[in-house]
C-alpha positions in Angstrom: 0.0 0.0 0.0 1.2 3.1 -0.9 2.0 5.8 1.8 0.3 8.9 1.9 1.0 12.9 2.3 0.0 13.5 6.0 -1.2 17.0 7.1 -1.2 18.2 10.6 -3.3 20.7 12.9 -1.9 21.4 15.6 -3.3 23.8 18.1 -1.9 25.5 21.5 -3.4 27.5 24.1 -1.4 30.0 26.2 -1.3 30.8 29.7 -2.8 34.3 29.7 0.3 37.0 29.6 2.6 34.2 28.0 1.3 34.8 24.2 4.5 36.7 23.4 6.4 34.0 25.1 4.4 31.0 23.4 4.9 32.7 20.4 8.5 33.3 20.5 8.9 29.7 21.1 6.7 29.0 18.0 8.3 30.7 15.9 11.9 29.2 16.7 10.7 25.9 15.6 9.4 26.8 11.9 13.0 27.2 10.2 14.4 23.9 11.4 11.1 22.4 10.9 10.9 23.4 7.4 14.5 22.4 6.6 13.8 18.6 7.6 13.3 15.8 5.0 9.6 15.3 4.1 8.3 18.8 5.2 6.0 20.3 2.8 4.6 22.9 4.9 4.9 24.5 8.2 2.5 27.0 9.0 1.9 29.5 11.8 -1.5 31.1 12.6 -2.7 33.0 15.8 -6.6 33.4 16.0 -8.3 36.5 15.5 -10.5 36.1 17.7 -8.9 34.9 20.7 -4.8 36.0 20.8 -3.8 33.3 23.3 -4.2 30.3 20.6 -1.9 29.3 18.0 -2.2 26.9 15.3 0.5 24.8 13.1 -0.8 23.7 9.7 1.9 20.8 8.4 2.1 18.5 5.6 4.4 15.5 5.4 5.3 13.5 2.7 4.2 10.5 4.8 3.7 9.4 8.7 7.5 8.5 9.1 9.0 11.7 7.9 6.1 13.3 10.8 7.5 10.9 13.4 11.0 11.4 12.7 10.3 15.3 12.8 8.3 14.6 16.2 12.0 13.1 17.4 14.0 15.8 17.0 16.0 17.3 19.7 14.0 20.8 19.5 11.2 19.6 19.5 11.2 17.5 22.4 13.0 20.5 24.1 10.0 23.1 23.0 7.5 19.9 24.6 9.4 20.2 28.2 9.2 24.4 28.2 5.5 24.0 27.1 4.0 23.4 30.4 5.1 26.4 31.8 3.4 28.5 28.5 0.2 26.3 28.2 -3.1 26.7 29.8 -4.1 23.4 28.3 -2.2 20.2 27.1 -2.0 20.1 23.1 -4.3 18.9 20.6 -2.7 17.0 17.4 -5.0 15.9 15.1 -3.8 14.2 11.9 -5.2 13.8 8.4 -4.8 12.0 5.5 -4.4 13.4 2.6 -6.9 11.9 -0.5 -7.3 13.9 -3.3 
């Protein structure tokens, strides 16, 4: 079976007064993120509507370039400063591309 493109949503909320910091931290990731094998796309949003979420819109070329991503060293190190930044634990949610 053929592997499939995988997008990603991923939203965070933060602690309120730690936007900038959340942000900052955000940000940081997208350069390396984007540089890895397999990274399509590596999108920031903040909501208008409410400034303390944040959103990353991904696409993989399939699940094991996202896993390998999910490995790297600055990502697990954003992961452990989270906590301190967020009012509520991630939400991932993963599609499949089909057409």
């Amino acid at each position: 079976m053929a592997e499939h493109e995988v997008s990603v949503v991923a939203q965070f909320q933060a602690k309120p007064g730690k936007e900038a910091a959340l942000k900052k931290e955000l940000v940081a990731l997208i350069g390396l993120s984007r540089s890895e094998p397999g990274c399509i796309t590596y999108i920031l949003h903040q909501s208008v509507e409410d400034k303390t979420c944040f959103m990353f819109y991904e696409n993989w070329v399939n699940k094991k370039d996202l896993n390998d991503h999910l490995q790297k060293p600055y990502i697990k190190n954003f992961m452990e400063k989270a906590g301190s930044l967020l009012a509520a634990p991630v939400t991932i949610q993963l599609w499949e591309m089909i057409a």
